[in-house]
C-alpha positions as CSV (number, residue, x, y, z in Angstrom):
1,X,0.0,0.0,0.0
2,X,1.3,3.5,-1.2
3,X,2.1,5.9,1.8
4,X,0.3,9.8,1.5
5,X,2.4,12.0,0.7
6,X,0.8,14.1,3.6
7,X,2.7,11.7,5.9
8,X,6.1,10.6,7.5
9,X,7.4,8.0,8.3
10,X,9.9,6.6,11.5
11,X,12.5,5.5,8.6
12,X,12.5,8.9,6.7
13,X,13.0,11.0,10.1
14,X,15.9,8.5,11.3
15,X,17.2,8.6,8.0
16,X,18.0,12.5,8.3
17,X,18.9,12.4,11.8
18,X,21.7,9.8,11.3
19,X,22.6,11.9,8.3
20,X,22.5,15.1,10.5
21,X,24.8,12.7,13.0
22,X,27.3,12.3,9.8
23,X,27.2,8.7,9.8
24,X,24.2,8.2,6.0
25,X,25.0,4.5,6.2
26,X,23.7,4.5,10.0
27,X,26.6,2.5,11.3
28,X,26.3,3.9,14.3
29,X,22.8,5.9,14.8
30,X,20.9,2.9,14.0
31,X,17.3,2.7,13.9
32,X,17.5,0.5,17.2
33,X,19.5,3.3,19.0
34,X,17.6,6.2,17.2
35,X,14.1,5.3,17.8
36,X,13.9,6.3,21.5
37,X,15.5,9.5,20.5
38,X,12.5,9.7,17.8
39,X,9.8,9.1,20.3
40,X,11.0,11.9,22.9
41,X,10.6,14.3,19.7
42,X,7.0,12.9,19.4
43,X,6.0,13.0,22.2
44,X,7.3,16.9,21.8
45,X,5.9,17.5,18.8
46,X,2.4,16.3,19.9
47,X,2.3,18.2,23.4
48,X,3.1,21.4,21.2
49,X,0.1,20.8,18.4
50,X,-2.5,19.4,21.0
51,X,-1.6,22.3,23.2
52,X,-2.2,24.7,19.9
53,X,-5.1,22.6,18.6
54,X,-3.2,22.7,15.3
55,X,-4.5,21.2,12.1
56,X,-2.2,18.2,10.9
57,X,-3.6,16.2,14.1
58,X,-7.0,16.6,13.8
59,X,-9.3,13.5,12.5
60,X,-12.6,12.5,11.9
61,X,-13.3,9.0,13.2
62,X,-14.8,6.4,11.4
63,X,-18.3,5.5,11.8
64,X,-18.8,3.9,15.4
65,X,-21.9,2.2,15.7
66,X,-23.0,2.5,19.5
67,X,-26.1,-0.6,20.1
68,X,-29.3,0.6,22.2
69,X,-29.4,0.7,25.9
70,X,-25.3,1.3,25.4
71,X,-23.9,4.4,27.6
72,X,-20.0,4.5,26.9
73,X,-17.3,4.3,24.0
74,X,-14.2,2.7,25.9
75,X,-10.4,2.3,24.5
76,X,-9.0,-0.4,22.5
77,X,-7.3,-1.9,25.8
78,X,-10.8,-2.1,27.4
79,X,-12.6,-5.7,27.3
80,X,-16.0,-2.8,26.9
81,X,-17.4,-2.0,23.6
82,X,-18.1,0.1,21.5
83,X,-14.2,1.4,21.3
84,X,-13.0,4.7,20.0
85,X,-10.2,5.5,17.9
86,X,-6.8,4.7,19.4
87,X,-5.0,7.3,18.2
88,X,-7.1,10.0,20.2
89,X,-5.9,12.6,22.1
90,X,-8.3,15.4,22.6
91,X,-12.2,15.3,21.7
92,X,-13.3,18.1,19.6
93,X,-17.1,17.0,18.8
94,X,-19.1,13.9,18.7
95,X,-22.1,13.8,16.6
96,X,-25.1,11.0,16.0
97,X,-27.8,9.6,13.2
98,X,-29.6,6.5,13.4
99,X,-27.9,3.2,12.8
100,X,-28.2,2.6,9.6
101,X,-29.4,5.5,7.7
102,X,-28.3,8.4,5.7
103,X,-29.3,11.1,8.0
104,X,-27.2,13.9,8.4
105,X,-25.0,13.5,11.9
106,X,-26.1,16.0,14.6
107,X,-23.5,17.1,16.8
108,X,-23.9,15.8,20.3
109,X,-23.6,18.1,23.5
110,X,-20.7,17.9,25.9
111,X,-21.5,18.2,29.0
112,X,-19.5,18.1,33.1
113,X,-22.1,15.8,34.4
114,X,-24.4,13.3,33.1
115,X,-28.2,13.0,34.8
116,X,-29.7,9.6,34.7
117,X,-32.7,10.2,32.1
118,X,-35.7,8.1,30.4
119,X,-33.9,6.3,27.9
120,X,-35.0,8.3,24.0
121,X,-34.3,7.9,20.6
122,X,-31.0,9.5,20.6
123,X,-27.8,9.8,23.0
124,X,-28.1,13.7,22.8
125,X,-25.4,14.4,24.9
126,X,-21.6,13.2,26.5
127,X,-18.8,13.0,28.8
128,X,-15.1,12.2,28.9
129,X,-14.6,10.5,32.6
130,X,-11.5,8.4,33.0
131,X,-10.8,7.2,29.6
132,X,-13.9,6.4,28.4
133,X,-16.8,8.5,26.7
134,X,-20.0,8.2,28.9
135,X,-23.8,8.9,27.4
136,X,-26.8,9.2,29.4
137,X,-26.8,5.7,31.6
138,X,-29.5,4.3,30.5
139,X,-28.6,4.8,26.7
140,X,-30.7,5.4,23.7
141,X,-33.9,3.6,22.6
142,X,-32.4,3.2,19.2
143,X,-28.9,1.6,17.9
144,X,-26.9,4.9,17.2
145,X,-24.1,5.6,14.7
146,X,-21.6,8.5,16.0
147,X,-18.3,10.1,14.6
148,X,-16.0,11.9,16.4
149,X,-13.9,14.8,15.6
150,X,-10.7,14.8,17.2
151,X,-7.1,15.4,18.0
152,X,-5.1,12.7,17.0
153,X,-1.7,11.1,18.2
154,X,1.4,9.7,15.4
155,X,2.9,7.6,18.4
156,X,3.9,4.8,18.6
157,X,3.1,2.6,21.7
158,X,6.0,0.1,20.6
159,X,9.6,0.3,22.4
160,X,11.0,0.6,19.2
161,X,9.0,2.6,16.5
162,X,9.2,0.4,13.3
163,X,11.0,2.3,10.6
164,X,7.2,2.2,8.1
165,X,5.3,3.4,10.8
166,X,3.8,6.6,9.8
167,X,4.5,9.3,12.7
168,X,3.6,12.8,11.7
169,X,2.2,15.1,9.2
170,X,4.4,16.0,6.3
171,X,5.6,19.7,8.0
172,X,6.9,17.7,10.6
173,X,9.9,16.1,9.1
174,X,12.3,18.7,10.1
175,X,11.4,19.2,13.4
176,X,11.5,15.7,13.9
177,X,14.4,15.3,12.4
178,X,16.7,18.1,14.0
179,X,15.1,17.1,17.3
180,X,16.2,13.4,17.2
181,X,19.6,13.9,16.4
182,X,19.7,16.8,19.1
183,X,18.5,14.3,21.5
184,X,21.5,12.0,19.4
185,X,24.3,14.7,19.5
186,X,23.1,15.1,23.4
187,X,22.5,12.0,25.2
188,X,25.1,9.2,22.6
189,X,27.5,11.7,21.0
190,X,27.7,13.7,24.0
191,X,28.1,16.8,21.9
192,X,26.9,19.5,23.6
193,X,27.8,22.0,20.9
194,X,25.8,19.6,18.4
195,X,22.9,19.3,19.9
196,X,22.7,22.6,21.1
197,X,22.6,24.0,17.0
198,X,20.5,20.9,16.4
199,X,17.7,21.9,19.1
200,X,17.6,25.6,17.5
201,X,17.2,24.2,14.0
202,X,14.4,22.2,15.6
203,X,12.7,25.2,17.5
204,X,12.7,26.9,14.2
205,X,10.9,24.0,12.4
206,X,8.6,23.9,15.0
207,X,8.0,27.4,15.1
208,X,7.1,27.3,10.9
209,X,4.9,24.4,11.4
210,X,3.0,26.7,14.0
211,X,2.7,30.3,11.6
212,X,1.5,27.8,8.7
213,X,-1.0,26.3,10.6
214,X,-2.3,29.6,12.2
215,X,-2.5,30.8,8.4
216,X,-4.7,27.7,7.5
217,X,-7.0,28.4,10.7
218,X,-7.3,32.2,9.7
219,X,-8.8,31.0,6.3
220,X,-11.3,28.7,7.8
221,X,-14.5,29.5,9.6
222,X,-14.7,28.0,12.4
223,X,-18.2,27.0,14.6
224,X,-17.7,28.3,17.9
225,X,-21.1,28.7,19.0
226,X,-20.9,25.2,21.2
227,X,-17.6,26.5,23.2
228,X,-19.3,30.0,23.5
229,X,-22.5,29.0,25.0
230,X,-20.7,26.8,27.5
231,X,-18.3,29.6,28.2
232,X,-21.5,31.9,29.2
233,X,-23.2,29.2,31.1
234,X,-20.0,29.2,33.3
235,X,-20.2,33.0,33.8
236,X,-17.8,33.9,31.5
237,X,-18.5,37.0,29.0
């Protein structure tokens, strides 16, 4: 299967770093002795987009079918079902049809605390508690379909990333890059010097990959009515 082009992958970013470690053939900065390097630049990376709510992580799920009388999506560790994506990191929306039908899907309502109601014909509103994405107890009357909107993670939950595993958005390759040999230079070369130029080439990447997203957000309209009238209900203005 051909990889987007939107995407990166482990290999290409360890790839540049060994190159940016001067050792191309990777005699040395293997992809075994790389890869936790790559991970701590991940796990970088995403704290900096989710923290920013920046484009190249958000997602829309697939379609999740949730049966009637069900009141939770769980995640794919849990022995619960319905699951939701594994790769999520922030909720953004959640919205329902019927099971089954073409309907358009209606955004859901998030709310701090769920009241026990009559069971009806749709889930109408939700919850993130401990992991798992709670609807009202007793469920709807009706199998629903929902699709969630949402923040994604690249990461890898394996000790070593595999080198095809796709790990970022295509603006990401020279941050990740610079920052994983940084981490390189820092920590196996002990090159202070090194990694020190390494982490500013990777502050600057990551500072691009912010200004183009914030372009891209300015172009789109954006629904903020939901955030707004749950801001007002708190007392803000």
């Amino acid at each position: 299967m051909a990889l987007s082009s939107s995407s990166i992958t482990a290999g290409d970013v360890m790839d540049r770093a060994a190159v940016l470690m001067n050792d191309p053939a990777k005699t040395d900065y293997t992809y075994i002795i790389l890869s936790p390097f790559l991970r701590m630049a991940l796990d970088e990376l995403i704290e900096n987009l989710v923290d920013g709510h920046n484009a190249p992580l958000v997602s829309t799920s697939l379609v999740i079918t949730v049966p009637a009388g069900s009141n939770a999506m769980y995640s794919v560790d849990s022995l619960n079902e319905p699951h939701y994506p594994s790769d999520l990191a922030e909720i953004q929306e959640i919205s329902e049809r019927l099971a089954g039908s073409r309907d358009p899907f209606i955004p859901m309502k998030r709310t701090e605390f769920l009241e026990t109601k009559e069971a009806g014909d749709r889930l109408a509103y939700w919850t993130w508690q401990n992991q798992v994405v709670r609807f009202n107890p007793n469920g709807a009357t009706t199998a629903r379909e929902v699709q969630l909107n949402y923040l994604r993670t690249y990461s890898s939950e394996s000790a070593n990333i595999p080198p095809e595993s796709i790990v970022g958005p295509i603006n990401s390759r020279s941050f990740l890059s610079y920052k994983t040999a940084a981490y390189a230079a820092q920590f196996i070369g002990e090159n202070t010097e090194r990694a020190q130029i390494l982490d500013a080439k990777a502050e600057l990447a990551l500072e691009r990959i912010e200004s183009i997203n914030n372009k891209g957000k300015q172009q789109i309209m954006t629904r903020h009515r939901p955030f707004r009238a749950n801001w007002k209900a708190r007392g803000g203005f």
